[in-house]
N, C-alpha and C positions, 0 to 999 in steps of 0.2 A: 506429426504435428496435430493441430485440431485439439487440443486440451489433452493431451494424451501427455503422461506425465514421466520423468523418468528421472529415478529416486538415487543420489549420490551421497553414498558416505564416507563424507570427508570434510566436513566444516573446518577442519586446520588449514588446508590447502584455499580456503575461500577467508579465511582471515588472513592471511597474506596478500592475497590474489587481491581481494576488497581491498586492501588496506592501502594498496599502491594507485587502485584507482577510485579509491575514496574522494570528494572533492570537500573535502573538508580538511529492629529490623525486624521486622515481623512477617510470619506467613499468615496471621488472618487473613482469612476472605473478606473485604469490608461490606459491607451491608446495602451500601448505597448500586446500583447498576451503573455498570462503565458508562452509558450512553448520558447518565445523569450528569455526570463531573466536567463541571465546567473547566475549558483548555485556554489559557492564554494565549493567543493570536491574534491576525485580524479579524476582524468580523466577517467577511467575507466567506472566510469556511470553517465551516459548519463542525461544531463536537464530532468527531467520528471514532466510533467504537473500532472492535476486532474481532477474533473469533477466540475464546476463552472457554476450555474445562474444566467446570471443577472435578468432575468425576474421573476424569478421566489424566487431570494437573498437567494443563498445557496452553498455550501460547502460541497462535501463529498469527504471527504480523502479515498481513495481508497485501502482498506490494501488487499496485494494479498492472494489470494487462502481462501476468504470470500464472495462466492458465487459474485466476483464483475463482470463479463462479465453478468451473469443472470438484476445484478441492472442498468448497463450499459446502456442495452439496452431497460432495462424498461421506465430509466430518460432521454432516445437520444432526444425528440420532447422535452423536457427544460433547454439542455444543452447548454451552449454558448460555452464552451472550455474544451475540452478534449473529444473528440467523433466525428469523428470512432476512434475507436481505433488501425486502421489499419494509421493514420496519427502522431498520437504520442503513445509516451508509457504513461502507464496510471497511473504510483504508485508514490507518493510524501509524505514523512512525514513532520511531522508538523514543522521541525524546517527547514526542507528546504523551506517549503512555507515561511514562516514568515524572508526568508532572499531575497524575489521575491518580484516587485513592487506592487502584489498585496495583501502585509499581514494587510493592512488598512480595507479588506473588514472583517476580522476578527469579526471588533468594531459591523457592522450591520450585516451579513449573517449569517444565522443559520445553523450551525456547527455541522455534523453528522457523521458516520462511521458502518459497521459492521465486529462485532467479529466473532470468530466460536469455538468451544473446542480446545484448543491449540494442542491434538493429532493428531485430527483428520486432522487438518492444516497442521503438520508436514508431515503426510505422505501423504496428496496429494501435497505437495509443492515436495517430494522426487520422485512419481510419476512422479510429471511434467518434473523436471529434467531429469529425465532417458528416457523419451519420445523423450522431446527437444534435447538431446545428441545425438539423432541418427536423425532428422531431417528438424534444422532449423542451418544455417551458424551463426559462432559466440559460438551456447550452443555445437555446434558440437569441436568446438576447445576446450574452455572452460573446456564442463562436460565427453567430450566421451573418453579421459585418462582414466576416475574415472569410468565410467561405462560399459569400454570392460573388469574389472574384473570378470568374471562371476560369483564372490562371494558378488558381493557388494550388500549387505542388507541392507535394510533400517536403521536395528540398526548400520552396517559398516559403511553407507553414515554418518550418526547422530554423531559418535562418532566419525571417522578419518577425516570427512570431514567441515559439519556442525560448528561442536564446535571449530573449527579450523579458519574458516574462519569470513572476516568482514563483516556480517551478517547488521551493519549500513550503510555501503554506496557502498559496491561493487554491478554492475548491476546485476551479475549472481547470485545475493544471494538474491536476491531481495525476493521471496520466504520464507524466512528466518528471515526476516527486523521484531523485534517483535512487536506486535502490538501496543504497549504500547507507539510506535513511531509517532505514527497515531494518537495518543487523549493526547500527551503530551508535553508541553513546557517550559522551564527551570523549569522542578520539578512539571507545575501543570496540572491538567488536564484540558483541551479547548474547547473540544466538551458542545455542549448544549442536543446532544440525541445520543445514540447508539440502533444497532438493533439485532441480534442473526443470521448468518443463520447458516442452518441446511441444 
């Protein structure tokens, strides 16, 4: 565990797999930068980029709390956009790319992601929350209502808070956002590889 990643090929077996626990032309490069192009949502959250190649013609949708700061920072020396991540936010599902000038590269860049066991995701996504509540401007407004309860339990956050909330497009829920959002586009799956971390 620990961001320690461990690489599965076999995205066929994960377009099935997804697909049942789904809850749902040009290769120019465009000119203008991912972080620029405005996305149709709430206001609430925030344009978010991804991690895009041109050098190197690739795509990794970024699904949070899947070991993606460890990958991050692996793929920084062939990133053209989205990295540091200290200048944009890092997480964009697939239908919001594909409403950005750049859903063309689709046709040619190879298209990837990693998963993680959905539990295990949930509780460090509830983790992070309750971290973030007490530390950083914004989750402090947001999450720290929900976590000066000194009873909120993970199963508390999951059941009163979680299930509640819009988990597809609000920023604070980001966490949340399933993954199934990150490898899927009106009904199908997009990605050409997925990876496992652990």
């Amino acid at each position: 565990r620990g961001g320690a990643v461990a690489m599965e090929a076999g995205w066929p077996a994960c377009r099935s797999l997804t697909a049942r626990r789904a809850c749902v032309q040009s290769s120019r490069v465009p000119d203008t930068p991912l972080w620029r192009h405005q996305i149709d949502r709430p206001a609430a959250r925030k344009t978010l980029p991804m991690i895009i190649s041109h050098r190197r013609k690739y795509l990794y949708f970024v699904v949070p709390k899947c070991a993606s700061a460890t990958l991050r920072q692996s793929l920084a020396e062939h990133t053209d956009i989205g990295y540091p991540v200290t200048d944009y936010p890092q997480h964009l599902t697939m239908a919001e790319f594909m409403r950005t000038g750049h859903a063309p590269l689709m046709d040619d860049y190879f298209k990837f992601t990693f998963v993680r066991h959905p539990y295990d995701r949930l509780y460090s996504g509830y983790l992070q929350d309750r971290l973030a509540s007490e530390r950083y401007e914004g989750w402090i407004e947001a999450k720290g209502p929900i976590f000066r309860d000194p009873e909120m339990s993970f199963e508390r956050y999951m059941l009163d808070h979680v299930r509640q909330a819009d988990i597809h497009t609000a920023w604070d829920w980001i966490c949340f956002t399933p993954m199934c959002d990150f490898a899927f586009w009106e009904g199908e799956f997009r990605l050409d590889w997925f990876g496992r971390a652990e």
